[in-house]
N, CA, C and O atoms as a DFTB+ gen file, in Angstrom:
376 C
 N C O
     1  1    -154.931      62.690      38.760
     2  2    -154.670      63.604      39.851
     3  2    -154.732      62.837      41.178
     4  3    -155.629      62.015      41.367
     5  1    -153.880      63.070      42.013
     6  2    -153.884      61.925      43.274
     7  2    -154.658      62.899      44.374
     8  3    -154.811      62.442      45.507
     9  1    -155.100      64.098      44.100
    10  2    -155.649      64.159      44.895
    11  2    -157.152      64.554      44.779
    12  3    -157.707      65.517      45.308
    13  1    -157.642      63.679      44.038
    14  2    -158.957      63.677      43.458
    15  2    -159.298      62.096      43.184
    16  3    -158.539      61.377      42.535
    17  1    -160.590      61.621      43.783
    18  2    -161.164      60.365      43.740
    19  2    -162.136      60.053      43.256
    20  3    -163.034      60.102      44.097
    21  1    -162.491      59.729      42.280
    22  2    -164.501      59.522      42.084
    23  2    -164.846      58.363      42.991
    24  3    -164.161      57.348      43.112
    25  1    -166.270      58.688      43.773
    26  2    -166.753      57.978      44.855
    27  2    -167.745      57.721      44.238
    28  3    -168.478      58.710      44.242
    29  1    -168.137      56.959      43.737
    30  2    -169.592      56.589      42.874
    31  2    -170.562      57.343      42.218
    32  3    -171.005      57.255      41.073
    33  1    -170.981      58.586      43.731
    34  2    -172.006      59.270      42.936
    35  2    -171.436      61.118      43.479
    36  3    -172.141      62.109      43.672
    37  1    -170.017      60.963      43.576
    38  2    -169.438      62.295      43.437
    39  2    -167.637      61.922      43.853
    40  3    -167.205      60.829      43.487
    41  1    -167.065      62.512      44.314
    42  2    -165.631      62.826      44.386
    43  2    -165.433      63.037      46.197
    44  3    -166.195      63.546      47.019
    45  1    -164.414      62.565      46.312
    46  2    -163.796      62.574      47.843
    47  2    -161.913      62.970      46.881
    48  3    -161.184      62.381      46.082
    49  1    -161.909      64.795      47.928
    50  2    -160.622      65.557      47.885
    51  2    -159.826      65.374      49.098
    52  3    -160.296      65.387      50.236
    53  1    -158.119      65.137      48.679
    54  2    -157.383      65.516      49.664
    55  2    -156.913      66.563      49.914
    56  3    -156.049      66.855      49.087
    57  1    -157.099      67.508      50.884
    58  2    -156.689      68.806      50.763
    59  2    -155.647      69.246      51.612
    60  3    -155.125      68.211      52.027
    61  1    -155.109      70.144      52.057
    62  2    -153.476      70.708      52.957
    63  2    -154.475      71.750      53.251
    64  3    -154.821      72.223      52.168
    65  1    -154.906      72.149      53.927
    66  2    -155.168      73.480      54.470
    67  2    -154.603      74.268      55.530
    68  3    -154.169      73.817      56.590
    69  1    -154.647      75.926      55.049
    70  2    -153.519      76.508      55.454
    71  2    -154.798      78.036      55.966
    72  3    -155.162      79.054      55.377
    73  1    -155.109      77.424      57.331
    74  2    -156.049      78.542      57.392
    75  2    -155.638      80.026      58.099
    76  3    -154.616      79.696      58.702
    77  1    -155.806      81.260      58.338
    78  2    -155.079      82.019      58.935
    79  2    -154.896      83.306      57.645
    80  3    -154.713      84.511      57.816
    81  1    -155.028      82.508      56.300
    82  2    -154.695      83.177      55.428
    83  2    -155.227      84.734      54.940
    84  3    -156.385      85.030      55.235
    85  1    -154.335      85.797      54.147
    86  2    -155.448      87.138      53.737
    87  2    -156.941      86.870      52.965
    88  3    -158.061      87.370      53.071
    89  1    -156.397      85.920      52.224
    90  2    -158.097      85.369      51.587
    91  2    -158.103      84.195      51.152
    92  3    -156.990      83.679      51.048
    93  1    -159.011      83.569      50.850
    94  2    -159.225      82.151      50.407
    95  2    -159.384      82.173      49.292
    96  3    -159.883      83.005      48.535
    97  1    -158.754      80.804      49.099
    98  2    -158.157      80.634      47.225
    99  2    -157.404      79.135      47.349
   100  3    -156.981      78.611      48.379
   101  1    -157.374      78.686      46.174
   102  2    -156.559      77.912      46.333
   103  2    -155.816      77.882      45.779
   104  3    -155.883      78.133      44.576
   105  1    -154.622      77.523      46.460
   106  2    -153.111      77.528      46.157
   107  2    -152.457      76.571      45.534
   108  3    -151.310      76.366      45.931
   109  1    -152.873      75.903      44.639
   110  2    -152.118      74.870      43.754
   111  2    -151.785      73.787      44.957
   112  3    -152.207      73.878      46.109
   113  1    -150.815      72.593      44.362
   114  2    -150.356      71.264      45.385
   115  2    -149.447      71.327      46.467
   116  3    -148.659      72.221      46.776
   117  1    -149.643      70.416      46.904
   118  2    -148.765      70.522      48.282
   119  2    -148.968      68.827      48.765
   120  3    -149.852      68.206      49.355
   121  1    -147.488      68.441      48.099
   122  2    -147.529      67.467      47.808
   123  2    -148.610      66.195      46.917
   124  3    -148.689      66.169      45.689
   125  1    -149.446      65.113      47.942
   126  2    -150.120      64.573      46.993
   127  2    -152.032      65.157      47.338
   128  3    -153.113      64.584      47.205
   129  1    -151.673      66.365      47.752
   130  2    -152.906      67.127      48.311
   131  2    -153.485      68.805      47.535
   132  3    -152.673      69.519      46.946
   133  1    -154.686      69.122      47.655
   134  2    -154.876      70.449      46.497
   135  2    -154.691      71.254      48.164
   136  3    -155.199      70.945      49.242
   137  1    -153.709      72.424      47.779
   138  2    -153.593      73.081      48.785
   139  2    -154.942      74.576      48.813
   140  3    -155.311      75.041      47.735
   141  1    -155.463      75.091      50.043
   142  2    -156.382      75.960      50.202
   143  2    -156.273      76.931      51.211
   144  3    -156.762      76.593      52.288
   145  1    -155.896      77.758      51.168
   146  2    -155.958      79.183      52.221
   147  2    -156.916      79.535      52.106
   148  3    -157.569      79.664      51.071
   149  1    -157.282      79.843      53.548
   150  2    -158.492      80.164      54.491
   151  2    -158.332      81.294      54.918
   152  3    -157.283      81.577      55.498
   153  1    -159.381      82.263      54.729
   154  2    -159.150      83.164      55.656
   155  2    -159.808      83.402      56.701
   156  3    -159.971      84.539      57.142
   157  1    -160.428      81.982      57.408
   158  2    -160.941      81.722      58.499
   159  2    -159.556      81.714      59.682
   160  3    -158.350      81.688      59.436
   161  1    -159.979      81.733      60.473
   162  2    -158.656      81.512      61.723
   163  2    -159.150      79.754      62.234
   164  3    -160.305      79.333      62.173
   165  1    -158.210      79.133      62.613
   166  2    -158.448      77.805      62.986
   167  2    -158.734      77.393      64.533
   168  3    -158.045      76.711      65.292
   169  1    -160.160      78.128      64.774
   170  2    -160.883      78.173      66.039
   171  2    -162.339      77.428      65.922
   172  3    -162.750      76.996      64.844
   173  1    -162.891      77.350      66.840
   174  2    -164.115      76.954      66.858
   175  2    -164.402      76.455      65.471
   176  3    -164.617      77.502      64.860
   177  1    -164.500      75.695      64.815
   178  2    -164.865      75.601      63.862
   179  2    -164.964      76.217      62.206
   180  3    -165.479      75.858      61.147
   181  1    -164.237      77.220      62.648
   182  2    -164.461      78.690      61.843
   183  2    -163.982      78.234      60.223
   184  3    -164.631      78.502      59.212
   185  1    -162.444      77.341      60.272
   186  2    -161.882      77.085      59.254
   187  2    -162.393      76.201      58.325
   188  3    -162.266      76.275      57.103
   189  1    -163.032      75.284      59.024
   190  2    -164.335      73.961      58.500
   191  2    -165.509      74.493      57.800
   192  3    -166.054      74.179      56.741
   193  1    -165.754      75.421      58.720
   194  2    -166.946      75.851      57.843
   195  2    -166.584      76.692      56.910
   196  3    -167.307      76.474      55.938
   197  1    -165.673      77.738      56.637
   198  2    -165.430      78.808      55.220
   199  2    -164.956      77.800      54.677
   200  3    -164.699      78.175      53.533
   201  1    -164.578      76.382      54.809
   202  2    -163.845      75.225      53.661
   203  2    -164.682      74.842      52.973
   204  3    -164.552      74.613      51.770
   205  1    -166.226      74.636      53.984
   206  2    -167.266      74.203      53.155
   207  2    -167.954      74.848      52.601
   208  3    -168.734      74.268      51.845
   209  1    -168.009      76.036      52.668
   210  2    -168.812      77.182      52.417
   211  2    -167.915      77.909      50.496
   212  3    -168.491      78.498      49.581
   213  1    -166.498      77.515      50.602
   214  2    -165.549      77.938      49.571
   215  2    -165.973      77.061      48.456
   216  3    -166.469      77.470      47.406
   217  1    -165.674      75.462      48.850
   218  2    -166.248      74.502      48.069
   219  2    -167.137      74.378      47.914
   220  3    -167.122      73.354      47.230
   221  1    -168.612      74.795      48.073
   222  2    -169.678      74.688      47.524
   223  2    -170.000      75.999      46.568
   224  3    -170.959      75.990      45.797
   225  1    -169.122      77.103      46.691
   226  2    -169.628      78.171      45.776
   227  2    -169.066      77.753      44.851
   228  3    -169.660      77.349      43.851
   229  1    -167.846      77.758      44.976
   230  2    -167.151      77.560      43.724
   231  2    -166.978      76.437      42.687
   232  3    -166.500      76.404      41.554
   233  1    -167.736      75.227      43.771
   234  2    -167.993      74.125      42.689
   235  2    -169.733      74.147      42.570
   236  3    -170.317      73.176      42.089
   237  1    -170.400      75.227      43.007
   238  2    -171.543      75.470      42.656
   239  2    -172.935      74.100      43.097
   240  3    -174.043      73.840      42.629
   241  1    -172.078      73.524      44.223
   242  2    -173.114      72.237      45.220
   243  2    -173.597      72.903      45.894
   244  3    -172.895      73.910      45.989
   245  1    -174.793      73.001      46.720
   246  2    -175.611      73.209      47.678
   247  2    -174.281      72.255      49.229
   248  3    -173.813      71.117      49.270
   249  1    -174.165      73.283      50.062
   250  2    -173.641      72.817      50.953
   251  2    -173.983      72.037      51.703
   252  3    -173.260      71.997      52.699
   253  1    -174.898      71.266      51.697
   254  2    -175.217      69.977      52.091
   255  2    -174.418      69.002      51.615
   256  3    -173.796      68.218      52.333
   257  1    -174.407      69.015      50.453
   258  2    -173.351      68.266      49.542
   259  2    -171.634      67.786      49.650
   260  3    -170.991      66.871      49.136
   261  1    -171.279      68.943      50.621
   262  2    -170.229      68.580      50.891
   263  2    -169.786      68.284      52.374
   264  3    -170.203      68.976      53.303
   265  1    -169.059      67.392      52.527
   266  2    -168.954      66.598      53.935
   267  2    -167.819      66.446      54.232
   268  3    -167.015      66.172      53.341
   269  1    -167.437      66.562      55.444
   270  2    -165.800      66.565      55.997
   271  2    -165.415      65.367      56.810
   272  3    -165.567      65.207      58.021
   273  1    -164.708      64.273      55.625
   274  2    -165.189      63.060      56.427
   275  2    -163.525      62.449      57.299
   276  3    -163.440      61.343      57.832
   277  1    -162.350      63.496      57.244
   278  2    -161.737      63.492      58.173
   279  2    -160.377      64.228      58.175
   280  3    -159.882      64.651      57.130
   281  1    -159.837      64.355      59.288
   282  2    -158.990      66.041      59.586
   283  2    -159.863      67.068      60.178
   284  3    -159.431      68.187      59.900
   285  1    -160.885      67.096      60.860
   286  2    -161.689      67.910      61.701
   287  2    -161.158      68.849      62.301
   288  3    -161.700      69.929      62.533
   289  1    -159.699      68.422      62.706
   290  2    -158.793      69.492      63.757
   291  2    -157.372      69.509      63.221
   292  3    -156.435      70.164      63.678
   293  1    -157.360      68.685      62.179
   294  2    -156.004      69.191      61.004
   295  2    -156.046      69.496      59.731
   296  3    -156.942      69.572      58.891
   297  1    -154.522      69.712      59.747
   298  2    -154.560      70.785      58.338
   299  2    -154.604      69.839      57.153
   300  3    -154.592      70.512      56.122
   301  1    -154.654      68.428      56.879
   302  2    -155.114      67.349      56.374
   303  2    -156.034      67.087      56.097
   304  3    -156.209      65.975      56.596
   305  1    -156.935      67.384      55.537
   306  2    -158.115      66.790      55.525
   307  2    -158.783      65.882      53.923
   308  3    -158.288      66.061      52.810
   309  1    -159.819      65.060      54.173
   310  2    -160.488      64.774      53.336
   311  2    -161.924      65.109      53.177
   312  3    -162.384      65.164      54.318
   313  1    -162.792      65.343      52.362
   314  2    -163.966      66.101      51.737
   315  2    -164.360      65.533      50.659
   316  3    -163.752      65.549      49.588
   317  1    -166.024      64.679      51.020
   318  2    -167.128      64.173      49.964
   319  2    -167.339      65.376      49.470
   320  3    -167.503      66.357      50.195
   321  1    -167.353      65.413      48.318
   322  2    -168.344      66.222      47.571
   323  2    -169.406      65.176      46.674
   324  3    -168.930      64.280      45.977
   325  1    -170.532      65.346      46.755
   326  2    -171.991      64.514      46.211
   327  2    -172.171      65.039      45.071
   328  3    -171.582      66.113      44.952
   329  1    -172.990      64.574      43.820
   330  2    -173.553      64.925      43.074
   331  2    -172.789      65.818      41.994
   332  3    -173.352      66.687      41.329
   333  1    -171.179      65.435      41.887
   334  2    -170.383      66.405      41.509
   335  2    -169.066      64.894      40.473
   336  3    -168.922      63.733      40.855
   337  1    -168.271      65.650      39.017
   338  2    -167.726      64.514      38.686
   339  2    -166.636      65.450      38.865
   340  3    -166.592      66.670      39.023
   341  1    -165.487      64.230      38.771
   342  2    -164.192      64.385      38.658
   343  2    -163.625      65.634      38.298
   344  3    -163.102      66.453      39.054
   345  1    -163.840      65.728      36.572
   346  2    -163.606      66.517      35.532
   347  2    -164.208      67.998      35.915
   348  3    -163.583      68.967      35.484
   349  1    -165.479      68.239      36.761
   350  2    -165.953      69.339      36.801
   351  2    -165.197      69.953      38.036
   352  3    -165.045      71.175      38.042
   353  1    -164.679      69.153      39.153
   354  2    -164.327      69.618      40.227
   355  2    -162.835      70.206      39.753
   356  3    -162.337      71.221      40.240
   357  1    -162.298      69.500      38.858
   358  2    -160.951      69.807      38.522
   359  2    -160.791      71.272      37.576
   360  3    -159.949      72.170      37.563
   361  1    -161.949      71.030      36.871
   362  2    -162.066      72.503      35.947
   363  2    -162.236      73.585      37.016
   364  3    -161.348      74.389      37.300
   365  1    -163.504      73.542      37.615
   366  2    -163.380      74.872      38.507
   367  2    -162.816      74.834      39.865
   368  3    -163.407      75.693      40.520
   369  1    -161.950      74.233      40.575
   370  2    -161.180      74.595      41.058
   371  2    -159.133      75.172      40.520
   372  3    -158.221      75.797      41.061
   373  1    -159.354      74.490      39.261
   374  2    -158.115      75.106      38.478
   375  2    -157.920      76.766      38.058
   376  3    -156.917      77.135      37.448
């Protein structure tokens, strides 16, 4: 999957985010990225945090765990997830 990395001791995602959306989910690829609608609006921070807040329920990390290590203010982004493998991130986000 190209848009999934194992980082030693968890996974770094490329994601397309499409915030603005009726609810959050994710929306299959978009291009070499896992696409994610937000139903945060892309203000203050709002969209960053329901991104991190989506990915930690649903891959079941303590949100500490996950880190937004760049795209802060685009719809591009990349995201550590810690303490998490490949295979599990791919199952429950599928």
């Amino acid at each position: 999957m190209s848009w999934i990395l194992a980082d030693g001791n968890g996974v770094i995602l490329r994601l397309h985010i499409q915030p603005g959306a009726k609810k959050t989910e994710v929306a299959g690829l978009h291009g070499e990225a896992l696409k994610i609608r937000l139903s945060a609006p892309p203000v203050d921070g709002k969209a960053n945090a329901c991104l991190i807040e989506f990915l930690a329920r649903q891959l079941a990390v303590a949100k500490s765990a996950v880190e937004l290590i760049s795209g802060e203010t685009a719809r591009a982004k990349r995201v550590r997830i810690a303490g998490i493998g490949a295979d599990a991130v791919i199952a429950r986000l599928s």
